[in-house]
Every structure is written in C-alpha cells, then in structure tokens.
C-alpha positions in Angstrom: 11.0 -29.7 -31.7 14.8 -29.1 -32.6 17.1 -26.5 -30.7 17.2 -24.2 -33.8 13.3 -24.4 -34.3 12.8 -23.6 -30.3 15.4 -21.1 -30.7 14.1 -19.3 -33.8 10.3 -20.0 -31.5 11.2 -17.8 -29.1 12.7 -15.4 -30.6 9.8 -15.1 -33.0 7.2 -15.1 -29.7 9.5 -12.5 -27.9 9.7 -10.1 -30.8 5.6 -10.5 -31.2 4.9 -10.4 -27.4 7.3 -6.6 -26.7 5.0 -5.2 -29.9 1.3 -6.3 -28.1 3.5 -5.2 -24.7 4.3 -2.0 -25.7 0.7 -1.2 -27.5 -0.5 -2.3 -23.5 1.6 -0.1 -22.0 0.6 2.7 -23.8 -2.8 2.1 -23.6 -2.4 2.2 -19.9 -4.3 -1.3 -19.4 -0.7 -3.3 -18.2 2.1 -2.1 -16.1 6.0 -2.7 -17.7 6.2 -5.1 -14.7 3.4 -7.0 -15.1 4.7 -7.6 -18.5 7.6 -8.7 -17.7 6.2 -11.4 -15.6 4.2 -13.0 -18.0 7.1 -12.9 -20.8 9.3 -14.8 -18.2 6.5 -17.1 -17.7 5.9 -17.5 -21.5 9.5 -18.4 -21.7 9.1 -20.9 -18.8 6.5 -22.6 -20.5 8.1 -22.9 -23.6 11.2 -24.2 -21.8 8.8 -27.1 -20.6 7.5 -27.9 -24.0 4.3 -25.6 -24.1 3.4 -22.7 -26.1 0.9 -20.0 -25.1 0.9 -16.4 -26.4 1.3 -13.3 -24.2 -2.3 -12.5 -24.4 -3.2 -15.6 -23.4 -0.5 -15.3 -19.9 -1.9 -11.8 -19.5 -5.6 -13.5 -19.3 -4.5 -15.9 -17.3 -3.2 -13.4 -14.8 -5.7 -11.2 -15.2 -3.7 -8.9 -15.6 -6.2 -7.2 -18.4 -8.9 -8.1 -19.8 -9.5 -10.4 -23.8 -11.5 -6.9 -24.8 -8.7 -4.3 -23.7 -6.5 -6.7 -25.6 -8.9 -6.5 -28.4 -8.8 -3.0 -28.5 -5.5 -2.3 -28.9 -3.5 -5.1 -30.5 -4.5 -4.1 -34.1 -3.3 0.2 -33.7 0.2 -1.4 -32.7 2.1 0.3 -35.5 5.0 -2.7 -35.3 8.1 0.3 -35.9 10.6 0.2 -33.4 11.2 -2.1 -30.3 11.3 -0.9 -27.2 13.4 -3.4 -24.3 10.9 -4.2 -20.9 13.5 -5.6 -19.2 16.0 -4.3 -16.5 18.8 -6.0 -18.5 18.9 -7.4 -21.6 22.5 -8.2 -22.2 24.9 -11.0 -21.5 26.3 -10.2 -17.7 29.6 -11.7 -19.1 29.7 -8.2 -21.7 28.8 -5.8 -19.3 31.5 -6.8 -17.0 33.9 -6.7 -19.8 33.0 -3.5 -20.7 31.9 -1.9 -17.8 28.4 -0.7 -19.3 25.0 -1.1 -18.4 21.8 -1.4 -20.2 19.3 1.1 -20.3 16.6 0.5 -22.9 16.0 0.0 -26.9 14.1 2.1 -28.3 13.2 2.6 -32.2 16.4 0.0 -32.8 18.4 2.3 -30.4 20.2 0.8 -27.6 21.0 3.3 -25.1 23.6 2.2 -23.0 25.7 4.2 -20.0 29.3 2.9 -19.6 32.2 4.1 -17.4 35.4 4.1 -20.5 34.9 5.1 -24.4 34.3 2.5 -26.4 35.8 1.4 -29.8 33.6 0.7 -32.7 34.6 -2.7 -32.7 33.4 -3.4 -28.9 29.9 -1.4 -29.6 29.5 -3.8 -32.3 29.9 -6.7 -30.2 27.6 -5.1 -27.0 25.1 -4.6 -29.9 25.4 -8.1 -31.7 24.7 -9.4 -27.7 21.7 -7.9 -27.1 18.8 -10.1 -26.6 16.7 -7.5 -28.0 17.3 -6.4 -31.8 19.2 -3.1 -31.8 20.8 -1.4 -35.2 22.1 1.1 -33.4 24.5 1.5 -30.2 24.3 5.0 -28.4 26.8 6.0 -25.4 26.0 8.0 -22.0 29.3 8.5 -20.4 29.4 8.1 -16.3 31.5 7.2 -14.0 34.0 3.8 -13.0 32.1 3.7 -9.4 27.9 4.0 -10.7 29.0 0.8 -13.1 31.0 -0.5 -10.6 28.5 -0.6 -8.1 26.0 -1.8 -10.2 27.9 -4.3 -11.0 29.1 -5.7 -8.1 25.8 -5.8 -6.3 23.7 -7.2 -8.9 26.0 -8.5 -11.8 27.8 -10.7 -9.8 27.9 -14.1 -11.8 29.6 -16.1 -9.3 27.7 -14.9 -6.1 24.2 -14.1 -7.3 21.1 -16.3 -6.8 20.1 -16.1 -10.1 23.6 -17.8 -10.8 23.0 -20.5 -8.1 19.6 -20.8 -9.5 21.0 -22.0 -13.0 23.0 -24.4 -11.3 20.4 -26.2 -9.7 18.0 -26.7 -12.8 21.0 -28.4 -14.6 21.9 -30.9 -11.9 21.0 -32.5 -9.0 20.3 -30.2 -5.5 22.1 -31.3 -2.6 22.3 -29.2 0.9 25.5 -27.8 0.0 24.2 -26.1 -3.1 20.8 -25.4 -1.0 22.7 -23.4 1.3 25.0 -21.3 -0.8 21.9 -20.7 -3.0 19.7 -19.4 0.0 22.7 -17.5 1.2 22.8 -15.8 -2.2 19.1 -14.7 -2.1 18.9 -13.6 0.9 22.7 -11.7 0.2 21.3 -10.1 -2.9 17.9 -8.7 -1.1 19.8 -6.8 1.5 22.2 -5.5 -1.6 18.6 -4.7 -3.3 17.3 -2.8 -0.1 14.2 -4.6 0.0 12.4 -4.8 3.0 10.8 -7.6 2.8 11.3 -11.0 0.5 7.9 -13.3 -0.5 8.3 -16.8 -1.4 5.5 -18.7 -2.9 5.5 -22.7 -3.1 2.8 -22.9 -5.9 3.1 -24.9 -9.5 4.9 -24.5 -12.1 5.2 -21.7 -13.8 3.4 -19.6 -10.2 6.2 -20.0 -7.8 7.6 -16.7 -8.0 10.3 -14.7 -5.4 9.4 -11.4 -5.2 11.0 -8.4 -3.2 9.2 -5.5 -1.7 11.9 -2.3 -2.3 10.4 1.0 -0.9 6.8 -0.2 -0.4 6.7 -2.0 -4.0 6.1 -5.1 -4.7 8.7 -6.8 -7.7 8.4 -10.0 -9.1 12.1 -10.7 -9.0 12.8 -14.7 -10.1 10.6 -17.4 -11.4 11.5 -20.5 -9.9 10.5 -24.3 -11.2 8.5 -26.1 -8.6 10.8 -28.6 -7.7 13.7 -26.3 -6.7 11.2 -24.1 -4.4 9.6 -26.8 -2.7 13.6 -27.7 -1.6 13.6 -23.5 -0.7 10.9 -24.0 0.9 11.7 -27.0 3.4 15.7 -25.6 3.9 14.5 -22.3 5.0 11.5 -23.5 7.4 14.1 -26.2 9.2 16.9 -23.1 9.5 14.1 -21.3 10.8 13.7 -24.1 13.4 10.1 -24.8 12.2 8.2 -28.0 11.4 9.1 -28.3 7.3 6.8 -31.1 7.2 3.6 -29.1 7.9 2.3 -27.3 5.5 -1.5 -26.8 6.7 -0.9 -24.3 9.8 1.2 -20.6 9.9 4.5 -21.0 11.4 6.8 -18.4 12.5 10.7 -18.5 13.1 13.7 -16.7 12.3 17.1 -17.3 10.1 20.4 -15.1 10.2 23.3 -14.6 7.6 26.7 -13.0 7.9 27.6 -10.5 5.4 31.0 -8.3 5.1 31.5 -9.0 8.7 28.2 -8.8 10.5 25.1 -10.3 11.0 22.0 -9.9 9.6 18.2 -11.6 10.6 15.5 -12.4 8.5 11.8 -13.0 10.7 10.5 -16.0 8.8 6.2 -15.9 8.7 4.4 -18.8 6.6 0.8 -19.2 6.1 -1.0 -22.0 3.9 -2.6 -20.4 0.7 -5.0 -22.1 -1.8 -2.8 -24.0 -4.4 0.5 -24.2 -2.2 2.5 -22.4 0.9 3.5 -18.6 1.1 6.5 -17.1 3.1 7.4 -13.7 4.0 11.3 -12.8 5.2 11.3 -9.4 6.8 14.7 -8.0 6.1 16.0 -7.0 10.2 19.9 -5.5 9.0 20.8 -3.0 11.4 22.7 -0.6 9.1 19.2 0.2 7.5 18.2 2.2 11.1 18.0 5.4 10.2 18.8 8.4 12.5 16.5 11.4 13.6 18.4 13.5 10.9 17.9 10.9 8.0 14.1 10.1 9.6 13.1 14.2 9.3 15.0 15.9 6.7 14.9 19.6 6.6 13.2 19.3 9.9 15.1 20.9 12.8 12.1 21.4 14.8 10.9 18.0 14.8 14.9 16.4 15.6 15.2 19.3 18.3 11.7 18.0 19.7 13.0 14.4 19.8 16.0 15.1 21.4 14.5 17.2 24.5 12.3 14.1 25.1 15.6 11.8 25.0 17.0 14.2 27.7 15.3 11.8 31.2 15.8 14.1 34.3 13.8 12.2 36.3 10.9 9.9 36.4 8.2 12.4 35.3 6.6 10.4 33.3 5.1 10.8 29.8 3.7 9.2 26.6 4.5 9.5 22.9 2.6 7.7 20.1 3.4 7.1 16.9 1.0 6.4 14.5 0.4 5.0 11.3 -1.2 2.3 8.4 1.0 -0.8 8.5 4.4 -0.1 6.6 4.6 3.7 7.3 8.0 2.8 9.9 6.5 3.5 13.2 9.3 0.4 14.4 11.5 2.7 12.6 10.8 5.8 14.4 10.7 4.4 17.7 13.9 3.1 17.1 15.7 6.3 15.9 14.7 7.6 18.9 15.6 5.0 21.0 19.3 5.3 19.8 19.1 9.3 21.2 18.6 7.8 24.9 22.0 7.6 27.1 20.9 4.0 27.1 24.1 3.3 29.0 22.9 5.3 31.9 19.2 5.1 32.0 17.2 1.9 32.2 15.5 1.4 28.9 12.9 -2.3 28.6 11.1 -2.5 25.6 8.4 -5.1 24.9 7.9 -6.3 21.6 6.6 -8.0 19.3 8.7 -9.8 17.8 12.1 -8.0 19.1 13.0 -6.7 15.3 17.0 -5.1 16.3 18.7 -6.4 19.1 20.0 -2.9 20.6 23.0 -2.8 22.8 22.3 -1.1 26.7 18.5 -2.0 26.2 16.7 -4.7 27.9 14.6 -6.3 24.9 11.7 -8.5 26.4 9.7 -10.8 24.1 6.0 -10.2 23.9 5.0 -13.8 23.7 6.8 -14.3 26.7 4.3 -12.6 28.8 0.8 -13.7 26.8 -0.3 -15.7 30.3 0.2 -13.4 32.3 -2.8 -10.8 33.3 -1.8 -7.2 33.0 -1.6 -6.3 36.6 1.4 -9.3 36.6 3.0 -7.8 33.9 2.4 -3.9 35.3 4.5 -5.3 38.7 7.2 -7.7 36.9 7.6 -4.4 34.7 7.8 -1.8 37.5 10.1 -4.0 39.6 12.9 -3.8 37.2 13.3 -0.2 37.6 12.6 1.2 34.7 13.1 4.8 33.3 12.0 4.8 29.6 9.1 2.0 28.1 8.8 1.2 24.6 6.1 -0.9 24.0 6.6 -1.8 19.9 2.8 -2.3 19.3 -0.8 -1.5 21.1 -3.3 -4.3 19.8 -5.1 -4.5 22.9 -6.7 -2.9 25.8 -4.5 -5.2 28.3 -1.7 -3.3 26.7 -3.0 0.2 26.2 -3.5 -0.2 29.8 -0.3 -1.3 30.6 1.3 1.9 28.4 -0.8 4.4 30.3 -0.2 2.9 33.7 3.6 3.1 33.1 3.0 6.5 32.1 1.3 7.9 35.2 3.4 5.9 37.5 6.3 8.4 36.4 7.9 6.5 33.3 8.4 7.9 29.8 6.2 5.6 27.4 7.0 5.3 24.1 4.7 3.2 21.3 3.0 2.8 18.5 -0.4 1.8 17.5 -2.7 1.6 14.1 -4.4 5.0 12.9 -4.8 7.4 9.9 -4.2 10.2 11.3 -3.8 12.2 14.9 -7.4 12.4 15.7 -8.0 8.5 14.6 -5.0 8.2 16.8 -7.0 9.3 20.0 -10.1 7.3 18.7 -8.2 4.0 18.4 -7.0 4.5 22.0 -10.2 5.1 23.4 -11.7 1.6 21.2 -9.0 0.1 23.7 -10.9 1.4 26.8 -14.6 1.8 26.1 -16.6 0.6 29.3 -16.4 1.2 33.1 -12.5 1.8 33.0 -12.9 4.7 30.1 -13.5 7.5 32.0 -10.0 6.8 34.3 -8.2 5.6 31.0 -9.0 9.3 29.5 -8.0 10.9 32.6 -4.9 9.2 32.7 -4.0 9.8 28.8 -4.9 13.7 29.5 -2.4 14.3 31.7 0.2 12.0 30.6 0.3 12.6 26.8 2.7 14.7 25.6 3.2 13.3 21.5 1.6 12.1 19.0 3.6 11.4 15.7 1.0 10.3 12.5 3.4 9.3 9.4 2.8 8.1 6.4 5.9 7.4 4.1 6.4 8.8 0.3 9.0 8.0 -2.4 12.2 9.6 -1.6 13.8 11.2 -4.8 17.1 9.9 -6.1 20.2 12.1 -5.8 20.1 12.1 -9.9 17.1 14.0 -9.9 17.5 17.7 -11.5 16.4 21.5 -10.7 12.9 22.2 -11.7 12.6 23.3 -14.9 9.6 25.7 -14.5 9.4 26.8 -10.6 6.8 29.8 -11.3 4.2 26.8 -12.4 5.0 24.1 -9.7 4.5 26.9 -7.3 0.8 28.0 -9.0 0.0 23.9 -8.5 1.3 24.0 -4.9 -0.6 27.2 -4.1 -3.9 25.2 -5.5 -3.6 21.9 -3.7 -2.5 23.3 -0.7 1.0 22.3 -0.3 3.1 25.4 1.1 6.0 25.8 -0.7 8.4 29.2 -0.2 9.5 31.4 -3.4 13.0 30.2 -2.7 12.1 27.1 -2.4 15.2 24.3 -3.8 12.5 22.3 -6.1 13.3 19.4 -8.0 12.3 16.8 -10.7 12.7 13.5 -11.0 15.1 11.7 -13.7 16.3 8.5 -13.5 19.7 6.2 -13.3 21.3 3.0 -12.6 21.5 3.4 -9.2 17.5 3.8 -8.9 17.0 1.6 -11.8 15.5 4.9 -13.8 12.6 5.2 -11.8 14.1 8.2 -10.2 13.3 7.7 -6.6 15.2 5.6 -4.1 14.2 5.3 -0.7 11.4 6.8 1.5 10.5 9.4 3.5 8.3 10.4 6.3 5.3 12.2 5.6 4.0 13.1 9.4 1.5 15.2 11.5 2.5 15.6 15.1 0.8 16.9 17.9 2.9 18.4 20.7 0.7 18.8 23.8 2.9 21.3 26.2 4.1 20.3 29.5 3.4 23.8 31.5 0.0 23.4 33.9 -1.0 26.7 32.8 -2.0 24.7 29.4 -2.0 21.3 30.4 -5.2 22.2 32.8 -7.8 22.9 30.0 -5.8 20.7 27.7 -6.7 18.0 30.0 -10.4 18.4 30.8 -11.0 18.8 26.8 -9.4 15.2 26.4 -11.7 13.8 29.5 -14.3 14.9 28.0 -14.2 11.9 25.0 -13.6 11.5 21.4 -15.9 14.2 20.6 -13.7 16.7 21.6 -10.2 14.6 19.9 -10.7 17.5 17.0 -11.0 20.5 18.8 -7.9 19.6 21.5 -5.1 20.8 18.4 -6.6 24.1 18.2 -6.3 25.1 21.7 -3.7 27.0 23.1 -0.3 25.8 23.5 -1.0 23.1 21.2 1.7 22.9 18.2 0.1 21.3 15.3 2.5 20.5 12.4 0.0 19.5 9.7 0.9 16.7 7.0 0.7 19.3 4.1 3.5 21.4 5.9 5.9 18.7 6.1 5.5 17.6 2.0 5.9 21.2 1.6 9.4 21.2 3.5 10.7 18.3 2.1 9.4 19.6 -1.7 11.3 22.9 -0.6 14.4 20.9 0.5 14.4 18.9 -2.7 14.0 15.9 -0.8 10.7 14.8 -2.3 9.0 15.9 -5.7 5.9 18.3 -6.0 4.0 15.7 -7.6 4.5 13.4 -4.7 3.3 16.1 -2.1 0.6 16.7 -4.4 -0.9 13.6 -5.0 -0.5 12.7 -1.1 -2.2 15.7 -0.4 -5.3 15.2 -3.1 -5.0 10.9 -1.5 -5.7 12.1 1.9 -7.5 15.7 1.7 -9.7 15.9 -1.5 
C-alpha cells in the first residue's frame, strides 16, 4: 500500500471510527477514554500493516459488547464530528500561536488562546487540525493558562512523547534510554499523577498509563521493542535483577528536577502475557499541610495541632484509617511536619520510608522483619523516643508494638486498613483475638485518644462557577442528608485547560473522626465500654464527652466552602449510607 492510499486509509477509518465513537458515548456503553485507546491502537495497527475497525478493538478490549454495538451503530445520524482527543492539533501551531484545543463539535473548533487572532492565522490553526473543522471559534484567556499548558505538556524538545518518536525512527542506545526515561518520569510529576504503570506486553498492549487524582489514564502506547528496553533500564537503575522476569521485585529510582530531587518506589510483578511495573510518584512538594489536608476545617487543624504540642511523655494513640489510596501516608505526614521535630525525638517505622523528613529518625521496616516484637519494643524504647509513627498496622506483632509504645508513655501515631471508625476498632481487635485480647483492649481503652476515617473526593477546580440555582441544591442536600447552611458559598463545576475540562483538580479528604477526651471524669466509662469488645465499638461515639464529626458533616463543609460540589457529597453519601 502507497503513502497516499495509507494516508487517505486512515483518515477514512478515523472519520468512521469518531461517528460509531460518539453514537457509544452517548449511548453510555464506552467511556471518551476507552475510546481513545482503541483509536490509538487502531492507528498502531495500521502503522504495522494491519487493518481492524474500531468495533472490532472495542471487542477485543471488551470494552462493550458486538450487541451494544449492534444497537447503536445504525441511529448514528453521521452530522457533525465531535474531537475525543485532548489535542488534536500540531504542537508546532499551538506554540506559534499560543492557543489550545478544546473540542470540534458540529464542524466547530473551539479553541481558547492568550492574543487575538487574524483571519489569516485561524485559517491556518483550522487547516491543521487533524480533525475536519469548517469553522474556527475563539475563547479569550490569559498569556500564563496557555503558557502553562504549554510548557508542561507541549514541550516538543523535553516531552517523552518527543523522545518516544525518536526512538521508533532509529536505533536506541543508553543515551537516548535515559533522556527518554528522564522525560517520562519529568512529565508525570508535571501531570501530578501519583502513580505511573508500565506494562511489558505485545504489540499494540504495552501501554504507559498515569493514575492523576485516583484515575487511571491510558497515557502512551508504546511498540514492544522500545518497552522491553524501558523495562530493563529502569529495573537496573532501580538496582534490581533486569534479567528476571518470573518473580516481583522491588527497588527505587530518583530524578532531579528544577533543582531538587525527586523518588520514584519501583514494584514489578509477573503478569500473564508479559511484566507489569508500578512507579509511585514520592516528590516532596506534593505534602500537603493541615490547612490544605482540612479545608474549612478549623476544628479539625486546631485538634491536630494540640496533639503536636508534646509536654511530656503521656502517652497516646491516633489512628488513621482508610481503603487503600484515601492518603492516610499523607495525613500522617502533615502532621508530622506540626511536631518541633528539632526538639523532640520523632522514629518512625515504615514501610517503605516514602519522604525522607529532616529532624526525624526514619527506620526501614524490613530492617527489623527477624526480629520478634519484644526485640523491637526494647531496640525502640532504648532510643528515647517521644513521638512513634508506625506508617502501616498489618499485623498483630505490630499492633502490639503501637499499643505498647502507647502505654509506656509515647504518642503513637499510625494508620491501618478500615471503612470506617467502628471497622477501625474491629480491625484492631482481628490483630489481638486470643489470650492477649482482653490486655490489648485494656490497653487501647485508655490509650486511644483519635481515630481519623478518610476517604478522598474530587477536589473542584478554581474555574468552577456560583451555583446557578442554590434554593434546589439545598432541597437535594436536605434529602440525602448532607448539611448544608442557607449561606452556604455553593458551586458548580465547569471546566478548563488547567483541569483538562473535567472541572476538578485534585482531592480532598472526606473524614469521620472520633475524639475520645483525655479528662478521667470521661475516660473512666469510656474505657470499660471499649474493654468490653467489639460489640460495644458502636455505642462508645455516643457517650459522653465523645466528639463525633460524622462523614456527612465534613462533605457538607467543604460543599459550603466551595471546595467540593453537591453532587460529589451527594453521591458519597448515597455510596456509603443508602
């Protein structure tokens, strides 16, 4: 097949496969970004000299089904095209003329751009597109949105989708491996994704994805034979065995960017067909503080604070809890950072050590798996401590460990697996079951003084607008139980560059905490309902002195604050109550 006849191929298939797309998407049987993966694969394919249609990728994927295909590809009406991808023009035009992509729609491209254009440069953005567009239309914004935009992701010289075309049109050496894993891992941190999975598989499966505020995005497709060199460079950096590919390995890789460093913890595990890796994204500057952690919550940063405030070794312990990903790691170390770490003694066993923290003595977890706990409880105690934080409870050795500490005199700070507060005590006590439970409850009754559920919701983007209709958001609130004051500062989401029109960007936490009070007066029937076993877990946050702030509470403040949407707080609510 000649260049024109491939060319005219795909064009033809690309036209055909955003019509069945679109009819998809509207039907509600494919997402926009499974989509978009299978026309990237389609074009992969047909870059290596086969031809399937989108329907037959979306099969293949199972991504729907032949019948929900069936049932929609013939009410497609064919009018307008609609664009599914995050950019479809030429990087090289919107440099030149500072604009950015938004979407085509009925032969309308909508663009935003920083400087009015002339006629005779919208004819040229339009003639560039990749997608047909009769029409150009404008939305004015400002130099530093483009700007931004384009320097952290439309960077032709420093991207890795720029070292990427490099590779596939000449021969890979270590020089080009580097700069080209330097680059991806570069343009993850400038995408804020927390996490970065790599997939050895065949062609056209070995994908580079990103997770970015708890979402998984299939971000680059890569040819076989350029990941499997990936692969090996980043598992030798990583100071792992490249040449084994049957057994999990685990290491860790670092990068300087714009002056400081940055790690990535390296995890692979063999999968059928190839070799998967996750990169956990460690950059310091993403720590957030107390403030950032609890917006509009004075009462919870106040709380905090008064616990960072050591007079004294009288002991204590304060659990976060949570589902994996709800930044428990993160909490504990926002408050860590309130500790006068450079005049208390602060050890913290992890596992791995995530943030190397300055005036903290970080120990390694690993480093003390063969030793029993009584070892550890003494090697521990003899390095004076004043404040514990103990990143993770998997086990009773170590739930024994954390309430030791905590009797002995210590403040005890960890985390541990559960759904919510009363899980939280459940899970400890699954620790301790057997002869040592009825001491392990005694000790948690009178040492626990916090426990912190969270679970973490899409943060809104500081383009979203006022609620248009507050009188009806309230009437929902009121109905799914989600306070929310008349004066409350609602908003709506909308949608720009800088949150790729999704209209949220970041995450916040969604928490119930328990705050069992410290005066004896309370503390004496507090305690003697907690010896008395899970059971009793439920009835211990309705006693007196107890403060309860429950999870609908907290959506409701940050709804009132602005910080989150009322269909966010909603829909949590309905997840975790209805």
């Amino acid at each position: 097949m000649s260049n024109i006849e491939t060319a005219k191929k795909m064009h033809s298939g690309h036209d055909e496969s955003l019509a069945t797309g679109r009819a998809l998407i509207e039907a509600g049987f494919v997402t926009k970004a499974q989509l978009e993966i299978c026309l990237r694969q389609q074009r992969a394919y047909l870059e290596s000299g086969r031809a399937y249609f989108i329907e037959q990728i979306l099969v293949m994927n199972r991504f729907c089904s032949k019948a929900q295909i069936s049932s929609v590809i013939d009410q497609d009406s064919a009018g307008g095209q609609s664009s599914l991808f995050q950019l479809f023009l030429p990087v090289q035009i919107c440099k030149r003329y500072l604009v950015f992509p938004l979407r085509v729609n009925n032969g309308v491209m909508e663009i935003k751009s920083a400087r009015p254009l002339t006629p005779k440069q919208i004819e040229v953005i339009r003639a560039s597109s990749y997608v047909p567009a009769a029409e150009v239309k404008v939305i004015p914004t400002d130099l530093a949105e483009i700007t931004s935009i384009l320097s952290g992701v439309l960077n032709t010289e420093h991207t890795f989708e720029a070292m990427l075309d490099r590779m596939k049109l000449s021969e890979i050496n270590g020089v080009m491996l580097r700069q080209a894993i330097h680059s991806m891992l570069v343009d993850a941190v400038n995408m804020r994704a927390s996490d970065i999975h790599i997939d050895k598989q065949p062609d056209p499966k070995a994908w580079i994805s990103h997770r970015i505020d708890g979402r998984i995005i299939q971000s680059h497709l890569i040819p076989a034979r350029i990941m499997a060199a990936i692969f090996t460079k980043i598992k030798t950096e990583a100071g792992m065995d490249a040449s084994d590919d049957r057994r999990s390995q685990d290491g860790r890789v670092s990068i300087e960017n714009h002056g400081r460093q940055i790690d990535f913890r390296v995890a692979t595990q063999p999968v059928v067909g190839g070799e998967t890796m996750t990169l956990r994204v460690l950059d310091p500057e993403s720590l957030l503080g107390l403030d950032a952690l609890f917006p509009n919550q004075p009462d919870m940063t106040e709380m905090f604070r008064k616990i960072a405030t050591v007079n004294g070794k009288r002991g204590g312990l304060v659990i976060f809890s949570g589902p994996t990903g709800s930044g428990k790691t993160t909490s504990l170390y926002a408050l860590s950072q309130q500790f006068p770490r450079d005049a208390i003694n602060i050890i913290t066993v992890e596992d791995p050590v995530e943030y190397v923290v300055s005036f903290m003595r970080q120990i390694q977890l690993n480093q003390l798996l063969n030793e029993q706990s009584m070892d550890v409880e003494r090697s521990m105690l003899r390095q004076d401590p004043d404040v514990i934080i103990l990143g993770e409870i998997r086990d009773a050795d170590t739930m024994g460990a954390a309430l030791q500490f905590a009797q002995s005199g210590h403040l005890v700070l960890a985390s541990i697996h559960a759904d919510n507060v009363v899980q939280t005590f459940q899970r400890v006590m699954s620790f301790v079951e057997g002869e040592s439970s009825s001491k392990a409850l005694s000790m948690l009754a009178n040492t626990l003084r916090v426990v912190v559920n969270q679970k973490l919701v899409p943060r809104l983007c500081s383009c979203a607008e006022p609620h248009s209709d507050v009188e009806a958001a309230l009437s929902v609130a009121r109905a799914s139980i989600v306070p929310i004051s008349l004066g409350a500062n609602l908003k709506r989401k909308k949608g720009c560059l800088r949150c790729r029109d999704t209209g949220y960007y970041g995450r916040a936490a969604a928490h119930e905490t328990m705050v069992i009070p410290i005066d004896e007066n309370y503390r004496r029937d507090i305690a003697k309902k907690i010896s008395e076993g899970s059971s009793s877990f439920a009835d211990v946050q309705d006693m007196q002195g107890v403060t309860l702030k429950r999870r609908q509470d907290t959506l409701g403040r940050l709804a009132e604050a602005g910080v989150i949407d009322l269909d966010t707080a909603v829909r949590q609510v309905n997840e975790e109550f209805i």
